[in-house]
Backbone as CSV, one residue per row, in Angstrom:
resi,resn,N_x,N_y,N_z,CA_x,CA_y,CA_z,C_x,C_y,C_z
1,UNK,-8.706,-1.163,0.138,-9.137,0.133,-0.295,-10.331,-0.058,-1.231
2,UNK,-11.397,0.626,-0.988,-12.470,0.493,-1.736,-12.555,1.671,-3.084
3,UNK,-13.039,1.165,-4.044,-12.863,2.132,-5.340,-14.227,2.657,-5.273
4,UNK,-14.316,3.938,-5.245,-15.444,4.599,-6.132,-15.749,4.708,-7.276
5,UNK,-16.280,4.377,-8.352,-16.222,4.800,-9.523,-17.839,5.328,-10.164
6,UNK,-17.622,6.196,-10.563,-19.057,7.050,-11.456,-19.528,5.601,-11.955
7,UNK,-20.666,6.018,-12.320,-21.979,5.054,-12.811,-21.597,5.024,-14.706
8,UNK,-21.541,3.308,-15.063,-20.521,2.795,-16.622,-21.695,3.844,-17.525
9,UNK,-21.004,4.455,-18.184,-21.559,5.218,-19.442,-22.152,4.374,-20.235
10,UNK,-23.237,4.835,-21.313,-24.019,3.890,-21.763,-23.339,3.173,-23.415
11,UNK,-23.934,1.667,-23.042,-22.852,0.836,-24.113,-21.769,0.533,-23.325
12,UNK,-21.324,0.472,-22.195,-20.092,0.804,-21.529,-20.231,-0.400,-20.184
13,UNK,-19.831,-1.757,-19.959,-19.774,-2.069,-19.190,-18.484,-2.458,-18.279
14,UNK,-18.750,-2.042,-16.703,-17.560,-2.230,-16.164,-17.442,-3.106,-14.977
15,UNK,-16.251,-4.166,-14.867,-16.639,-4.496,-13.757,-15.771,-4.025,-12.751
16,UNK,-16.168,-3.864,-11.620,-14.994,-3.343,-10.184,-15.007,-4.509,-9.187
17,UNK,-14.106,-4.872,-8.932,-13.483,-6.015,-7.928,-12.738,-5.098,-6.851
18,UNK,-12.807,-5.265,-5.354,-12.298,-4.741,-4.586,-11.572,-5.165,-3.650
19,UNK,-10.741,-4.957,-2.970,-10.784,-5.869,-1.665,-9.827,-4.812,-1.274
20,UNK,-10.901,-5.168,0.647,-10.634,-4.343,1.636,-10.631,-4.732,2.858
21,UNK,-9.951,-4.236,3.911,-9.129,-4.963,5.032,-10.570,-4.297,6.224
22,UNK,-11.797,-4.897,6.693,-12.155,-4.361,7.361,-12.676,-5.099,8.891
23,UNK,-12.340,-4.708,9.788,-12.277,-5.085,11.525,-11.886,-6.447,11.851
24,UNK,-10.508,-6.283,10.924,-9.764,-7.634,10.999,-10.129,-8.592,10.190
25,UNK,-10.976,-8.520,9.180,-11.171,-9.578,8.120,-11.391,-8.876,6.372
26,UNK,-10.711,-9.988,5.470,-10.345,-9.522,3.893,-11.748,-9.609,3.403
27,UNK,-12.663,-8.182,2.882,-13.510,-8.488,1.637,-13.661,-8.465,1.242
28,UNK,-14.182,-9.490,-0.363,-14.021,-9.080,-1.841,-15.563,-8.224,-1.908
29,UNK,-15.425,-7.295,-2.757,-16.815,-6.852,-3.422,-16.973,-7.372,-4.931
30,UNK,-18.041,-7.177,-5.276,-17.670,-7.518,-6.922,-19.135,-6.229,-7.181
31,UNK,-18.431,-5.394,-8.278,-19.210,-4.417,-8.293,-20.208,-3.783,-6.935
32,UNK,-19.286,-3.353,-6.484,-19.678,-2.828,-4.960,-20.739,-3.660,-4.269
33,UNK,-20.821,-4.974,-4.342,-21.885,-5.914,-3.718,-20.479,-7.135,-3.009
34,UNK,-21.230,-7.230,-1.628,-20.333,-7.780,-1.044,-20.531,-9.374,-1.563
35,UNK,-19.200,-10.309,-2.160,-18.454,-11.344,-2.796,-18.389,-11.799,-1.765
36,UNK,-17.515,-11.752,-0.735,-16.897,-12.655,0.073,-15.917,-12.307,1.551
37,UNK,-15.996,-12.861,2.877,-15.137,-12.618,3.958,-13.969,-13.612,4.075
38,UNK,-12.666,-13.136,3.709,-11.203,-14.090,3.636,-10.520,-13.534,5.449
39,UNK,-9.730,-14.648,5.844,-9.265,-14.503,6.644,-7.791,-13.763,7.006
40,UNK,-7.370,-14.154,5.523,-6.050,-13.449,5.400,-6.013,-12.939,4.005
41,UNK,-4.902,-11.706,3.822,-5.415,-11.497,2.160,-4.747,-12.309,1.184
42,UNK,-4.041,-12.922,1.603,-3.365,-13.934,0.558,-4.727,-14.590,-0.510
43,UNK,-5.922,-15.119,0.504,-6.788,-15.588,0.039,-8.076,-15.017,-0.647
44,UNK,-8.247,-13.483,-0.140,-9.031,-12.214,-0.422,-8.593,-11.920,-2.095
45,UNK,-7.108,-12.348,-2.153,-6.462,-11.880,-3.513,-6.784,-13.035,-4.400
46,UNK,-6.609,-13.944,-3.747,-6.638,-15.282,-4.896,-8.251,-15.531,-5.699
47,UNK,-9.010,-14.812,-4.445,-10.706,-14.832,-4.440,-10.858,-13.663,-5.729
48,UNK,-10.356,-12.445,-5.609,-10.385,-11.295,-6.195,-9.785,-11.624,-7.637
49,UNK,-8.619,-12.732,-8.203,-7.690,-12.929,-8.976,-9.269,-13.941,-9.703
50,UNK,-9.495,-14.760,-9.386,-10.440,-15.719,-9.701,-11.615,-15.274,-10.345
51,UNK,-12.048,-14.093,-9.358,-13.146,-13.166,-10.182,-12.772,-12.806,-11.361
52,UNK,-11.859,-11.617,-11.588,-11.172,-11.645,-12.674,-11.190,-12.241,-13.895
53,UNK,-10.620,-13.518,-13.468,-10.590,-13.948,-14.418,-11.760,-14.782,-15.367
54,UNK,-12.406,-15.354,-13.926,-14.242,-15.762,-14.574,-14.600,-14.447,-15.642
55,UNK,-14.709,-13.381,-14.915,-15.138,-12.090,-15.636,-14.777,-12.265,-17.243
56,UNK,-13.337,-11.935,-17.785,-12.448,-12.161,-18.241,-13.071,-12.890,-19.870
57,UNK,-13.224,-14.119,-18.543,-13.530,-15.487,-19.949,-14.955,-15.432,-20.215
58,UNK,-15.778,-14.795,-19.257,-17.345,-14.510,-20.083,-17.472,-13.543,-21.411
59,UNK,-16.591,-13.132,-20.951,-16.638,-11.981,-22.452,-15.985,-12.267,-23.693
């Protein structure tokens, strides 16, 4: 499922990680820019979990 979200208010940064099941293959977005094509989502999640957490520890 892909998230929409309004444009980050100012001072306001956000990040959006997605992942979505499309014509038979898992893909991560990372701020609506396509991340990555997983084969199954086990691995789409672990990809998506990873972002995260990079994200996470930059801040």
């Amino acid at each position: 499922m892909i998230e929409h979200l309004p444009p980050p208010t100012r001072g306001c940064e956000r990040t959006s990680i997605s992942v979505a099941l499309r014509r038979g293959v898992w893909q991560v977005l990372l701020n609506r820019v396509f991340y990555g094509d997983y084969l199954n989502q086990q691995d789409a999640l672990a990809a998506a979990r990873g972002l995260a957490t990079a994200r996470s520890e930059m801040s």
